[in-house]
C-alpha positions as CSV (number, residue, x, y, z in Angstrom):
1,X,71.1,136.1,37.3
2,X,74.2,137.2,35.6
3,X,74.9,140.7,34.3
4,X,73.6,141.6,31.0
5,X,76.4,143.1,29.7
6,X,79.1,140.6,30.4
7,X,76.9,138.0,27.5
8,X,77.0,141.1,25.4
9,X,80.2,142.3,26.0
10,X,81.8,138.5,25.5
11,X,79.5,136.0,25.3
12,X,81.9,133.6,24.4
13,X,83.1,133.3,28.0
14,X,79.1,132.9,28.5
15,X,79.5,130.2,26.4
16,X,82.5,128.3,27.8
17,X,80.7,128.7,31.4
18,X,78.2,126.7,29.7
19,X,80.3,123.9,28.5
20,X,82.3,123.5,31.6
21,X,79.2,122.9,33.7
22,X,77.7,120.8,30.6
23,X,75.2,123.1,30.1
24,X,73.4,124.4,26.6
25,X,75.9,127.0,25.3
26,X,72.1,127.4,22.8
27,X,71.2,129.2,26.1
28,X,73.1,132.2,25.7
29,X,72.0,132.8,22.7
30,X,68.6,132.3,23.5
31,X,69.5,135.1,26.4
32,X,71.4,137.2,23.5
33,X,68.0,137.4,21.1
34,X,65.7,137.8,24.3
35,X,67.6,141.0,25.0
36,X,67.8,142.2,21.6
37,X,64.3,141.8,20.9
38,X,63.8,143.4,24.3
39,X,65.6,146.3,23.3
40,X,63.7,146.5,20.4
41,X,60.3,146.6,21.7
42,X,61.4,149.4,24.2
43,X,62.1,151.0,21.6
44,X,59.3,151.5,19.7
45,X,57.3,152.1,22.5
46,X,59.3,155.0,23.2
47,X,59.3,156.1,20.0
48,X,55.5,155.7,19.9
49,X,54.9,157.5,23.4
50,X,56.9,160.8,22.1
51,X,55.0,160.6,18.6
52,X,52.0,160.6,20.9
53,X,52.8,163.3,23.3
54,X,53.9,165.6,20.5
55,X,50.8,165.1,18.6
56,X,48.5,165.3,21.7
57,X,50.1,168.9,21.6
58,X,48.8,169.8,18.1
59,X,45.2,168.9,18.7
60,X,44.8,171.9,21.3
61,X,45.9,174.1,18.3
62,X,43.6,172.6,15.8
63,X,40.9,174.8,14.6
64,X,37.4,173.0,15.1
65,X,37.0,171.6,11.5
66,X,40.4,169.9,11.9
67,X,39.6,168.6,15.3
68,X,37.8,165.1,14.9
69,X,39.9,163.6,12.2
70,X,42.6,164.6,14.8
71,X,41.1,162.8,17.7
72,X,40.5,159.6,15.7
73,X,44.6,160.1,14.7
74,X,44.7,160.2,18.6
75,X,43.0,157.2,19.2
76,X,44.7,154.9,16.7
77,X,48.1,156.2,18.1
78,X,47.3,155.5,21.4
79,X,45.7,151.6,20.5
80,X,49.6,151.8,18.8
81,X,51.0,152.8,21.8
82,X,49.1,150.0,23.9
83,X,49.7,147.1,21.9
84,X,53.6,148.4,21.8
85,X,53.6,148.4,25.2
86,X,51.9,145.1,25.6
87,X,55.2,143.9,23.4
88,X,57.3,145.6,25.5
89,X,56.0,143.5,28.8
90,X,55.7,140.5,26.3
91,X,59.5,140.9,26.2
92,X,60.7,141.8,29.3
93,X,59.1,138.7,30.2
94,X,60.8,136.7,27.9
95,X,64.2,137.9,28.8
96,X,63.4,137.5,32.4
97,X,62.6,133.8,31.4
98,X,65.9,133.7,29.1
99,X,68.5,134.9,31.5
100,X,66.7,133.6,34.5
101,X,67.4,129.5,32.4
102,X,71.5,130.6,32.4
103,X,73.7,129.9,35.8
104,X,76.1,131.8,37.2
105,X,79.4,132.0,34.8
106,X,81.7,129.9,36.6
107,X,84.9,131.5,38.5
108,X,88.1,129.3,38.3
109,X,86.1,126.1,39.0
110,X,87.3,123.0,37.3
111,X,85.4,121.6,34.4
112,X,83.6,118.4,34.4
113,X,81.3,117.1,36.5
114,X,80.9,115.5,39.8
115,X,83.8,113.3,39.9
116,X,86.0,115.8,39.0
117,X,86.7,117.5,41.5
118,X,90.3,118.4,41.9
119,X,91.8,118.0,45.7
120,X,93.3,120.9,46.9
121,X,95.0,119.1,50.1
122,X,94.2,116.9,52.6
123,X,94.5,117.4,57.0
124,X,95.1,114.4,59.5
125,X,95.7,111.1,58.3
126,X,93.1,108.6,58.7
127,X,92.7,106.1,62.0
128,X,93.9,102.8,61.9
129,X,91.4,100.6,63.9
130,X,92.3,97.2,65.5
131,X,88.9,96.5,65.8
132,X,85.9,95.8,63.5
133,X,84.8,99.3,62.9
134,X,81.3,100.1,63.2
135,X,79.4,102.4,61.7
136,X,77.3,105.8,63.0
137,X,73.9,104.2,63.3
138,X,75.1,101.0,65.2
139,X,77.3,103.2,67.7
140,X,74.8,105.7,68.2
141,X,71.8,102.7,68.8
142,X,74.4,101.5,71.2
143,X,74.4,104.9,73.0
144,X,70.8,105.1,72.8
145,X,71.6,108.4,70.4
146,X,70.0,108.2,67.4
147,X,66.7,106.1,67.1
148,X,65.3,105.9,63.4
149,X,63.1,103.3,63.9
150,X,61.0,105.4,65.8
151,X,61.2,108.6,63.3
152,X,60.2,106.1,60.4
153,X,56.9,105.7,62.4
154,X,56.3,108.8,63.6
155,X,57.5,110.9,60.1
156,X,58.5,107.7,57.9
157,X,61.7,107.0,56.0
158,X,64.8,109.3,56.1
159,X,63.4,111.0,59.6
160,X,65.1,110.3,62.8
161,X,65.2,111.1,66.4
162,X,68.2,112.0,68.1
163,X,67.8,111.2,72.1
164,X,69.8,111.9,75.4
165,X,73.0,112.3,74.8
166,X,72.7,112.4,70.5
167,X,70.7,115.4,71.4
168,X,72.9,117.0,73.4
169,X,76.0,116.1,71.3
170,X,74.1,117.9,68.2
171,X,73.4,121.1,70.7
172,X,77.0,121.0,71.8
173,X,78.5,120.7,68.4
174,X,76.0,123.6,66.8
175,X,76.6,126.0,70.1
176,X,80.4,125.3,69.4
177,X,79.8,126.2,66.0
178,X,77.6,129.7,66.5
179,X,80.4,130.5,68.9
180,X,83.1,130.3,66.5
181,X,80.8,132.2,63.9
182,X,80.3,135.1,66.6
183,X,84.1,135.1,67.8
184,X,84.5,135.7,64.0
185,X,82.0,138.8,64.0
186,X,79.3,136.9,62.3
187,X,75.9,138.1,63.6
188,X,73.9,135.3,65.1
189,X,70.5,134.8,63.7
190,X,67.3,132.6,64.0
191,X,65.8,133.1,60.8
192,X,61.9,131.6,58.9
193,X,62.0,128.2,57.5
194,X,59.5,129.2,55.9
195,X,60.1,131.5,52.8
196,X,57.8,133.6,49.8
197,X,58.4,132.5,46.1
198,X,60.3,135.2,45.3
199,X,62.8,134.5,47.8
200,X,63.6,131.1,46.9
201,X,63.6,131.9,43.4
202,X,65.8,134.8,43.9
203,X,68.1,132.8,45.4
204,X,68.7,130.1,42.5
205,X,66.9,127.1,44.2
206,X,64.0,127.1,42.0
207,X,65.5,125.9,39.0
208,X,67.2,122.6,38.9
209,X,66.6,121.7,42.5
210,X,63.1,122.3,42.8
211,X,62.2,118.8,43.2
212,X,64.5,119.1,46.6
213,X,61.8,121.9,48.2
214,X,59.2,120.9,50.0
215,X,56.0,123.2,49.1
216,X,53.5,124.2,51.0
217,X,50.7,124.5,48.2
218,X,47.8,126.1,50.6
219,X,49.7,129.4,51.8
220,X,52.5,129.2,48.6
221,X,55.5,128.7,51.1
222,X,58.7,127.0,51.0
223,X,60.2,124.7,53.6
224,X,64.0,125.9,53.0
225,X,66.4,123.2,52.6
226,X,69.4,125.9,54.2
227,X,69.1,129.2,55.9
228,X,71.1,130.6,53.2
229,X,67.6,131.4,51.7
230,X,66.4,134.0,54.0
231,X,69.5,135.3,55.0
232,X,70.1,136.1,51.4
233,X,66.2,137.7,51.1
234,X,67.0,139.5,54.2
235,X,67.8,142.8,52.3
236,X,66.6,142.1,49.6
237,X,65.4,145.7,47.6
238,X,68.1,147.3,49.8
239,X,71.3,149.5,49.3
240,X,73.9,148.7,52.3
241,X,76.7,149.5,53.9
242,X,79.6,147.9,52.2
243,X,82.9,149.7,52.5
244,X,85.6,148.3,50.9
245,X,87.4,145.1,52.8
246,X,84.6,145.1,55.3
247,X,81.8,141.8,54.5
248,X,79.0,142.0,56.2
249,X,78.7,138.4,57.7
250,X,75.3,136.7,59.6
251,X,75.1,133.2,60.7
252,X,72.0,131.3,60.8
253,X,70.1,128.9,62.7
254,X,67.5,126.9,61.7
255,X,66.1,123.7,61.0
256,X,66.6,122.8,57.1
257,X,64.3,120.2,55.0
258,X,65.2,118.6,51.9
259,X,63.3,116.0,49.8
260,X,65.7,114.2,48.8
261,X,64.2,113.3,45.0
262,X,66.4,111.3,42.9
263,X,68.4,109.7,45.5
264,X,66.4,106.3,46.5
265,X,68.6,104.0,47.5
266,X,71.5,106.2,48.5
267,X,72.4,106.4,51.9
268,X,69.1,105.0,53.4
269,X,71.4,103.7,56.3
270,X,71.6,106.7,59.4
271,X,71.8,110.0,59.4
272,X,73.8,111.1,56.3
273,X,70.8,111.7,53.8
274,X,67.7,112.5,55.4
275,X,64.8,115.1,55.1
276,X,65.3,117.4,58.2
277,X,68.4,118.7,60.3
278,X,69.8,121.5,62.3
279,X,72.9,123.7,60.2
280,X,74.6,126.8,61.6
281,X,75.1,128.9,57.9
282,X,77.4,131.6,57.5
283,X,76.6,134.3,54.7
284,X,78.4,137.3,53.3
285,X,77.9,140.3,51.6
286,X,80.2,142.6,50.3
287,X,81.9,143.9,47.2
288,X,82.4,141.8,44.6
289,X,86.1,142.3,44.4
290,X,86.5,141.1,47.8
291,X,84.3,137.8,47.0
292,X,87.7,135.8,46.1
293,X,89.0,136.7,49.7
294,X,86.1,136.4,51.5
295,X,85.4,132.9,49.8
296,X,88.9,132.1,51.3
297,X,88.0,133.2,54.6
298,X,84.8,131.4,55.0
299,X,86.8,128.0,53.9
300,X,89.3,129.1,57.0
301,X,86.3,129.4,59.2
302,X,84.8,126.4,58.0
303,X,88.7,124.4,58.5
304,X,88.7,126.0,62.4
305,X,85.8,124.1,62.8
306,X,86.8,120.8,61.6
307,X,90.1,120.6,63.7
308,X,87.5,121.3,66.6
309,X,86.2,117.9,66.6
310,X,89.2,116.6,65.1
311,X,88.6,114.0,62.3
312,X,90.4,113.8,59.5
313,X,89.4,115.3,55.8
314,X,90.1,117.1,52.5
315,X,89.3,120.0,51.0
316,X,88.3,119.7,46.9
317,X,87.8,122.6,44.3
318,X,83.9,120.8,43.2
319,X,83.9,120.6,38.8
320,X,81.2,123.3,37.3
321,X,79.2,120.4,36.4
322,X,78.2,119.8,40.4
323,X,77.9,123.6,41.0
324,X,74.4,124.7,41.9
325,X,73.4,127.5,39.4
326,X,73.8,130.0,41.9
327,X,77.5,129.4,42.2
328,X,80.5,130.4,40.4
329,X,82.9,128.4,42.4
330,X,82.5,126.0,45.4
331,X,85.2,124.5,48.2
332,X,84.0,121.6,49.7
333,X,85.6,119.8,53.2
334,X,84.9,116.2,52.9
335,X,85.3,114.0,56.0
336,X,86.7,110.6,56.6
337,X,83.8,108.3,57.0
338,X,85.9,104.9,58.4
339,X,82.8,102.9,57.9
340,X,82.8,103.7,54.2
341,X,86.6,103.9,53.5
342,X,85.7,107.0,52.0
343,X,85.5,110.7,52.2
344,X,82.2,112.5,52.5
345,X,81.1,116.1,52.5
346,X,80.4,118.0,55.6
347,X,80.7,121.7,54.4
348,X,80.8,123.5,51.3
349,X,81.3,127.6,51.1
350,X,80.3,128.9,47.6
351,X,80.9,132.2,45.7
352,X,77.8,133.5,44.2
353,X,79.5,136.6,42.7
354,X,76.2,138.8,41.7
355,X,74.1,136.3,40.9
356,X,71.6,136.0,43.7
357,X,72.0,139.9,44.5
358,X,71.2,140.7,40.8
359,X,68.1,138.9,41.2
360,X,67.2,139.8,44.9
361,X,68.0,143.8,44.1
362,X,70.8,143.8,46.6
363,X,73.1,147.4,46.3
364,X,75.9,149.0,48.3
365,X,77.1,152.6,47.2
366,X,80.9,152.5,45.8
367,X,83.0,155.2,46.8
368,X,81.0,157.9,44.5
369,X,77.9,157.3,46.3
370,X,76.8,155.1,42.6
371,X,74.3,151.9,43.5
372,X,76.1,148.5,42.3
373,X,75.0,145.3,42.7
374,X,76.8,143.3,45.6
375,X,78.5,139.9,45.6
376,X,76.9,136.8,48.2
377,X,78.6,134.0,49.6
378,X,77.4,131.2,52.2
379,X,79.4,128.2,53.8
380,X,77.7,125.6,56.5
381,X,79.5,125.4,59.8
382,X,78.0,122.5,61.5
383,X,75.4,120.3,60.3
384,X,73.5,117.1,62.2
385,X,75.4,114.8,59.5
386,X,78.7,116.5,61.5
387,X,77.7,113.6,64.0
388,X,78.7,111.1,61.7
389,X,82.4,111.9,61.8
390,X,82.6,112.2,65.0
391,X,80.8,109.2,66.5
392,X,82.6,106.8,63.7
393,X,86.2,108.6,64.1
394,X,86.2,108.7,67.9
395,X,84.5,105.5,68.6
396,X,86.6,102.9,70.8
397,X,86.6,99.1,71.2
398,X,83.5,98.6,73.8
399,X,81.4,100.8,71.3
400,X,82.1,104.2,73.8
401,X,83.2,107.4,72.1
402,X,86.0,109.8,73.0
403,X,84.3,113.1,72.9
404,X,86.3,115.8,71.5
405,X,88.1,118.0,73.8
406,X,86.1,121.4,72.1
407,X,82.8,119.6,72.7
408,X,82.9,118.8,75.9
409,X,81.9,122.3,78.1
410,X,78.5,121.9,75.8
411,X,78.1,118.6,77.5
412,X,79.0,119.6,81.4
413,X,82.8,118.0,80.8
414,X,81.5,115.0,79.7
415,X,85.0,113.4,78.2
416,X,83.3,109.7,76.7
417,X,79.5,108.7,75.5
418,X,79.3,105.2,77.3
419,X,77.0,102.6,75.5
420,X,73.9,102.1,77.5
């Protein structure tokens, strides 16, 4: 959630985040009288508390006569005293509600929504094939890779099962990727796909997106749809270690699920939009005034990667409008996808300032000892759709695929997939 005294201090700029993402500016307003009222209510129940107290004092000096007309004063202060309390939650509440409706205020990102994106530069130049290209699914059935039919009757549509050597590409690519992460200093985790309320809420997912969560309504889980979930609930109610210049970076993982609601009809060919996959995520905390450079760094990490399997792609500054709520500024690096004549996204690293730590009670001491709230940031590594690029980018004539020279010790120095 953003900080309180930012709206209050210039909500205008709360306002302008707003429009940009083409949001309700109403909404900070709405966030502006919830804290006022808020205010308010604590208040007068502090107000009534010390009336109370002081009184309770004078009944011990009251001579007996005076004494019950005192007590009943006593007992209509303290029905006061309840009922301003009950305001008090009342309100808290409400401005929980209020600021919890508002996304992060937006960082340098462009405004607009998803198509406009501004390119920040683009890496290789595009294959020229002088062949009919084909596309991921029909060279991977040819390398007896990636069988959907199978995962649409054993899970139905948008599952899959990667097989032989489309497994062992995948474990390649993600072991490549973990390296990288842990040459960086990351710290390698294996965290729950499964996650408490709280932690998905705290971590922005729970708003907009919620239809993308899969819920497990008996024991009030969440599938996470990316490991930057728990890793961010991972200190959650915590003060760390964060001295100045010096993130402290994890790398997770897991399997991810996502529903996909709202995108029938999209990409219901292969592997690019389905409902589970493997993702190594990076995720940083650290001072916020080192979020700017560490978003940088992550976008370097995420770039090392791409020129591993060398394909060609671009990296774009994404408009407000396509932000998730949690972030005030995203880079994405979209692949060339030859099949589609297009670019696709394969990573994204976003800057989540103090948004999710506000929410998740995440501290570091500055350099007077003095809790503040710490700034969070996440960027994907390697993903299963990473297989996309590379099959499609890589593939040859006879419908065999060059393997990348960085992923071939994860497949025993295996240098081309031959069709079976």
């Amino acid at each position: 959630m953003i900080d309180l005294r930012i709206v209050r201090e210039d909500p205008e700029l709360a306002r302008t985040s707003q429009l940009a993402r083409g949001a309700d500016p109403a909404g900070v307003d709405r966030l502006l009288a919830a804290d006022a009222a808020r205010r308010a209510a604590v208040a007068t129940a502090d107000s009534l508390r010390a009336e109370q107290k002081a009184f309770g004092r004078t009944i011990g000096k009251a001579t007996k006569e005076d004494r019950p007309a005192l007590l009943e004063r006593g007992k209509e202060m303290s029905a006061a005293v309840k009922a301003a309390e009950a305001a008090e939650a009342t309100a808290n509440e409400s401005l929980r509600a209020a600021q919890f409706a508002v996304p992060n205020l937006i960082e340098g990102a462009p405004p607009g929504g998803e198509e406009d994106f501004v390119v920040l530069k683009h890496v290789g130049t595009p294959r020229e094939f002088d062949f009919e290209v084909r596309d991921h699914l029909a060279i991977g059935e040819g390398l007896q890779a990636i069988d959907m039919e199978r995962g649409a009757k054993v899970s139905g549509a948008r599952f899959f099962f990667l097989r032989g050597i489309g497994a062992r590409l995948q474990w390649s690519l993600l072991n490549l990727a973990m390296n990288t992460a842990i040459g960086h200093g990351l710290i390698p985790m294996v965290p729950p796909v499964l996650v408490k309320p709280e932690s998905m809420e705290g971590t922005g997912f729970l708003g907009a997106h919620a239809a993308e969560i899969y819920r497990l309504e008996a024991d009030d889980l969440y599938l996470v749809g990316t490991s930057e979930v728990p890793l961010a609930a991972y200190h959650s109610d915590e003060i760390l270690t964060l001295p100045a210049g010096q993130p402290l970076r994890y790398a997770g993982w897991s399997s991810c699920f996502r529903r996909e609601a709202g995108s029938y009809g999209k990409d219901t060919r292969g592997i690019i939009r389905v409902h589970q996959f493997e993702k190594i995520e990076m995720f940083s905390y650290c001072r916020p005034e080192d979020s700017f450079a560490e978003h940088e760094r992550l976008l370097a990490f995420e770039e090392e990667m791409l020129a591993a399997i060398d394909v060609p792609y671009r990296v774009i500054d994404t408009a407000a409008g396509d932000l998730g709520s949690s972030a005030a500024r995203k880079f994405d690096c979209e692949a060339w996808v030859p099949s589609q004549s297009a670019y696709r996204e394969l990573t994204s690293t976003s800057n989540c300032t103090t948004f999710q730590a506000r929410r998740l009670n995440i501290r570091y001491r500055d350099d007077d000892g003095k809790p503040q709230i710490a700034a969070t940031l996440n960027g994907t590594l390697a993903t299963t759709r990473w297989l996309v690029a590379i099959l499609e980018n890589h593939q040859q004539p006879d419908g065999s695929v060059v393997v990348p020279p960085a992923l071939r010790p994860g497949l025993g120095g295996l240098e081309v997939l031959e069709p079976v």
